[in-house]
C-alpha positions as CSV (number, residue, x, y, z in Angstrom):
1,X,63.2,-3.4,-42.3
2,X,60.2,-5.5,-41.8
3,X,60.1,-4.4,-37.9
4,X,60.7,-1.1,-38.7
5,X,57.5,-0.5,-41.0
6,X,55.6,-2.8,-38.1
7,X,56.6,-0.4,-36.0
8,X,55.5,2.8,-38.3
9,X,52.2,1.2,-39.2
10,X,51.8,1.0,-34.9
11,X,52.6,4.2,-34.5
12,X,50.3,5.0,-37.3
13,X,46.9,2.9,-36.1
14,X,47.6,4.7,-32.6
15,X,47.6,8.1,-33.8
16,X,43.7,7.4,-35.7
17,X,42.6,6.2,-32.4
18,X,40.9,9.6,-30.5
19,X,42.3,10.1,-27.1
20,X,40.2,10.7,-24.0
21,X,40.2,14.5,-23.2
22,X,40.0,14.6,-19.4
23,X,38.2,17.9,-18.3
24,X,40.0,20.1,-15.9
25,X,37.7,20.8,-12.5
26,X,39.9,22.4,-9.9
27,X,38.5,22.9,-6.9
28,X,38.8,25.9,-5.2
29,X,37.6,27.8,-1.3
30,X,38.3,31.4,-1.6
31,X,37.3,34.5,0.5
32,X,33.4,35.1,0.1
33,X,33.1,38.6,1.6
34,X,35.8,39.9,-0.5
35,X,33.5,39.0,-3.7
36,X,30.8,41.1,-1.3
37,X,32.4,43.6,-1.4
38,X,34.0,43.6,-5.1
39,X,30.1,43.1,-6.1
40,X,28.5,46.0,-3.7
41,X,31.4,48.2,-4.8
42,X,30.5,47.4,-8.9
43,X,26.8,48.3,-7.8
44,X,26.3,44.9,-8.5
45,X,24.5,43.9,-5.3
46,X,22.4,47.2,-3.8
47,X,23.1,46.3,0.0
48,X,19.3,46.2,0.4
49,X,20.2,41.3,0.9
50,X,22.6,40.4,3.6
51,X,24.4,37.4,3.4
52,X,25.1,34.8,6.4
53,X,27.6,32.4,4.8
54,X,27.3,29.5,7.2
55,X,25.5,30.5,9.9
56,X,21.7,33.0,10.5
57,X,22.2,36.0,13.2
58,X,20.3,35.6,16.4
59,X,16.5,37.0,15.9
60,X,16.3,35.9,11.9
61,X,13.0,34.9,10.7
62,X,12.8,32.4,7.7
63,X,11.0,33.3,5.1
64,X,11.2,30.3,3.0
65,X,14.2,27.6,3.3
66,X,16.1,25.4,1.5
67,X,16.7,28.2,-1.9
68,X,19.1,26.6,-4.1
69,X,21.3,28.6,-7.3
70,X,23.7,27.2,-9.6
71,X,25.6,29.2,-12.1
72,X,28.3,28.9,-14.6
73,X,30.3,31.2,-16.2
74,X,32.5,31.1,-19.1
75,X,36.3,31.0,-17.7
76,X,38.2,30.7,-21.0
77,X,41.0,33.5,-20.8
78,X,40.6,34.2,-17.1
79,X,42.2,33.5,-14.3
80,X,40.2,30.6,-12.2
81,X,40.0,33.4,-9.2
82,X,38.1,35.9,-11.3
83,X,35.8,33.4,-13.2
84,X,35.2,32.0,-9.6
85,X,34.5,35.9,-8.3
86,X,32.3,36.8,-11.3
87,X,29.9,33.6,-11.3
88,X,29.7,33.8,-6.9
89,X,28.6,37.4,-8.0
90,X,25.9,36.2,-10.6
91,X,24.4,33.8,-7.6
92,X,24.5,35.9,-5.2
93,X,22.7,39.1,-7.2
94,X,20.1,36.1,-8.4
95,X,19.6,35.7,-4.5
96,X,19.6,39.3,-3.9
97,X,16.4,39.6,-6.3
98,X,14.6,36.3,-5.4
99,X,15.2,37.4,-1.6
100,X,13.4,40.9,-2.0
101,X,11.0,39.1,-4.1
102,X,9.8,37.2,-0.9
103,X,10.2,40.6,1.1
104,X,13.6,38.8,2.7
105,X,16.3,41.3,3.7
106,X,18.8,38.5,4.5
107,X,20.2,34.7,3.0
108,X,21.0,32.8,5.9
109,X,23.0,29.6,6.5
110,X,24.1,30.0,2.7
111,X,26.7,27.2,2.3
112,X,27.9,25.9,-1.1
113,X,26.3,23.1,-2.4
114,X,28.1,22.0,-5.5
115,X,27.1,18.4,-7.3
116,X,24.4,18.6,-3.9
117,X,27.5,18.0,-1.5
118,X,27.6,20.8,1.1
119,X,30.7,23.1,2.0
120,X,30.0,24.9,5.1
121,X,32.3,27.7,5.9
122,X,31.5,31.0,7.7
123,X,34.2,33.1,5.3
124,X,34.8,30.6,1.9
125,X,32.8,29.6,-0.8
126,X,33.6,26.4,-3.2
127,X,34.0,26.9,-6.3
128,X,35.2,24.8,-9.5
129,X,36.7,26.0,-12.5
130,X,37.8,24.4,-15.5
131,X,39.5,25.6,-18.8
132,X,36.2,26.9,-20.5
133,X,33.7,27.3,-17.3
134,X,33.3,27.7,-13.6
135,X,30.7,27.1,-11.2
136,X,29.1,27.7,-7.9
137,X,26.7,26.5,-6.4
138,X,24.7,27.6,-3.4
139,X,21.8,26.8,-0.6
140,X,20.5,28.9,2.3
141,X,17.2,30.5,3.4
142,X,15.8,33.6,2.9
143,X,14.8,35.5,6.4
144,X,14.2,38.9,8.0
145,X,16.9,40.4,10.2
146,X,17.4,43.6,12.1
């Protein structure tokens, strides 16, 4: 009897003590121009920015390098692809205004740039999502193309 109420009062102590509540932070590399698309379609992004993931067409002239955003969004209730889609789409329309702000018509040599580790791609973007919020992360320069 005497083990047994050891054994309950264990059981007991353990259950007071809080557990550690490890944060989910998938990682994810999806298809950037299909977010391009799903954001010019929306009206979201005008068409008046280009976007170079990766890589700047021949004859670009930099405006100013090394731009940086970083968004969240909240993901609670959504599927990590469309929380991953919806906060590439806030960066890139914060882009889109800071870029005609500088009289840029392009971001070139955008590659992701989450926690400052670079993902360099010329068709995915990094993204990480978690139960309550995603994020993206990006870094390019702002140029005039043709």
């Amino acid at each position: 009897m005497k083990k047994l109420h050891k054994v309950l009062a264990f059981a007991t102590a353990m259950a007071c003590v809080p557990t550690v509540v490890q944060a989910r932070d998938t990682t994810h590399y999806l298809d950037f121009q299909e977010v391009i698309q799903e954001a010019t379609n929306a009206g979201r992004l005008d068409g008046s920015v280009k976007f170079y993931l990766g890589h700047a067409p021949a004859g670009a002239n930099i405006v100013s390098r090394n731009l940086t955003t970083s968004k969240k969004t909240n993901a609670f209730g959504k599927s990590d692809e469309n929380a991953c889609s919806w906060v590439l789409q806030s960066a890139l329309i914060h882009l889109q205004e800071a870029a005609k702000r500088q009289g840029a018509n392009a971001v070139v040599n955008l590659v992701s740039n989450y926690q400052h580790k670079e993902y360099k791609s010329r068709d995915k973007y990094e993204c990480h999502a978690g139960a309550i919020m995603a994020g993206v992360a990006l870094k390019g320069d702002f140029a005039k193309v043709r």
